[in-house]
N, C-alpha and C positions, 0 to 999 in steps of 0.2 A: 682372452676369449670372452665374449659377452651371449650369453645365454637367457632368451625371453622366453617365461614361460607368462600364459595366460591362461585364466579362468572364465568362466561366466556368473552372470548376476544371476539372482533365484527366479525359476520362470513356474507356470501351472500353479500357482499359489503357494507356492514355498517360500517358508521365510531367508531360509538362507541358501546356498548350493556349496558342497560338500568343494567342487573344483577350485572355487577361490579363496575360501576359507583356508585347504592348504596350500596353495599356488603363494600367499602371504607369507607360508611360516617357512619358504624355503629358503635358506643364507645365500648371498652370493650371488643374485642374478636380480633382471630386470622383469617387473611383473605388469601385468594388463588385464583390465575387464573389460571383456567382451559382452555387446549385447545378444539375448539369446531375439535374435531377429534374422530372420533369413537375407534383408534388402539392409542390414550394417552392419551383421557383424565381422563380414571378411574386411571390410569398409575401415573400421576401426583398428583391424588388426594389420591390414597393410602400411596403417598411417605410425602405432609403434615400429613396424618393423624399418620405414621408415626416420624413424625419428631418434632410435636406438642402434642402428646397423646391427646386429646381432649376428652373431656366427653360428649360434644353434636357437631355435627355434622350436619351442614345444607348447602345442595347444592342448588343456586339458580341460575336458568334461564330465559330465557327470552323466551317470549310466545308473541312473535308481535299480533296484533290483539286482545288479549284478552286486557278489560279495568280495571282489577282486580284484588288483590295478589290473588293467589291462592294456598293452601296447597296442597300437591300432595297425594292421600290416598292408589296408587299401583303402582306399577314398575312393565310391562310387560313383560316377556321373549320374545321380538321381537324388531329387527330392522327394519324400513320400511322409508329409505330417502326420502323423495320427490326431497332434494336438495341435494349436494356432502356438505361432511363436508369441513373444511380447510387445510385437503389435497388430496383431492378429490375425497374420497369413497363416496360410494356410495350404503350402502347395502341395498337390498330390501327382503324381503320375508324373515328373516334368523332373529334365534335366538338369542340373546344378548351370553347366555352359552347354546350349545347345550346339556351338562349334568344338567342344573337347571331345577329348579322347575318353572311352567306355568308363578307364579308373584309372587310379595313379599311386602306386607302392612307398609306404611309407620312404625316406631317408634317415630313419632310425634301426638301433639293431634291436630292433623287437624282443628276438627270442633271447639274445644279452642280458637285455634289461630286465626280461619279467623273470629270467633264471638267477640274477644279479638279488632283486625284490625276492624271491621266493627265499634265495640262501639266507637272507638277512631275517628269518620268519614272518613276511608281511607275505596274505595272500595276492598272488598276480600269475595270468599267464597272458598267453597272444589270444588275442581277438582275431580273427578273419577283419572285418569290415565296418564302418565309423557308423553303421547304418543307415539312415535314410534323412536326420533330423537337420539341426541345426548343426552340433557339432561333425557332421559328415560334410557340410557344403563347407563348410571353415577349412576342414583337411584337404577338401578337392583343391580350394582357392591356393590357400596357402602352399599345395604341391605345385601348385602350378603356376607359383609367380616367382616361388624363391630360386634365385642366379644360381652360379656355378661356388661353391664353396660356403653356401650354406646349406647346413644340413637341417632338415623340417620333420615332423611327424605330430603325430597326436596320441593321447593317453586318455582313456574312459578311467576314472576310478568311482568306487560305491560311494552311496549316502552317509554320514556321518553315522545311522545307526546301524550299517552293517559294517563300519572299519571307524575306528575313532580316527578322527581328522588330523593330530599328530603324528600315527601311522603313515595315514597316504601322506603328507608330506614328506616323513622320512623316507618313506617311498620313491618317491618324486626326485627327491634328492639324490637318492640312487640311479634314479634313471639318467639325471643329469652326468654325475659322476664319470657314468656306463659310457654315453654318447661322447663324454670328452675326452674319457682315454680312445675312441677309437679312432 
């Protein structure tokens, strides 16, 4: 079984991002940086999954503010930037695919994982929604292109200063774990 997980590079003036920094430290799987770009980063990420066949598939972001992994449980058909991405769009009101469908429910066990990450004492629970940014169009894309017998989903985890980055890996790795036993 081949497992992709990917990250993103640092966007809004940050030096680093918390999602690839641990997306790096996890053993055993295939990793990818995504760009935080609304117009490549599904782009990019269709061309690893591509390039790796991968049988699970986990896109992970970063969710400043929040103190918690969070599983992601729907991909919104809606764009809504508050910031420009890293190349400076900036779409607001407008739909990820104007011919898809409203959302699209992870193909991971959400509530597994973050109860899986919570036993292991790392904070995590389920999210509703990937929100509005970058990493929300990456989850719509990516639900909506992977075949029959891969399983996809997305994970928000905090900035390195509200969970040390060894954490959410260890985390991460959990999640991985969670999704290959089922």
């Amino acid at each position: 079984m081949t497992t992709l997980l990917t990250g993103f590079e640092p966007f809004d003036g940050a030096a680093t991002n918390s999602s690839w920094e641990a997306v790096q430290r996890v053993d055993g799987v295939v990793t990818g940086l995504l760009p935080v770009e609304f117009g490549r980063a599904s782009v990019v990420l269709a061309d690893l999954i591509a390039q790796h066949r991968p049988d699970v598939v986990i896109a992970v972001g970063l969710a400043d503010g929040r103190t918690a992994i969070t599983p992601e449980r729907v991909a919104i058909n809606l764009t809504d930037a508050r910031i420009p991405d890293n190349a400076g769009d900036q779409p607001r009101d407008l739909p990820v695919d104007p011919d898809g469908p409203a959302a699209y429910f992870s193909g991971l066990p959400v509530r597994a994982i973050a109860d899986a990450i919570s036993a292991a004492g790392i904070p995590a629970q389920v999210s509703l929604s990937a929100g509005a940014y970058v990493c929300n169009a990456v989850m719509y894309r990516l639900l909506a292109s992977v075949g029959p017998g891969v399983t996809a989903g997305f994970i928000h985890v905090p900035s390195e200063r509200d969970l040390p980055v060894d954490e959410i890996a260890r985390g991460l790795a959990i999640a991985v774990a969670v999704t290959l036993e089922r």
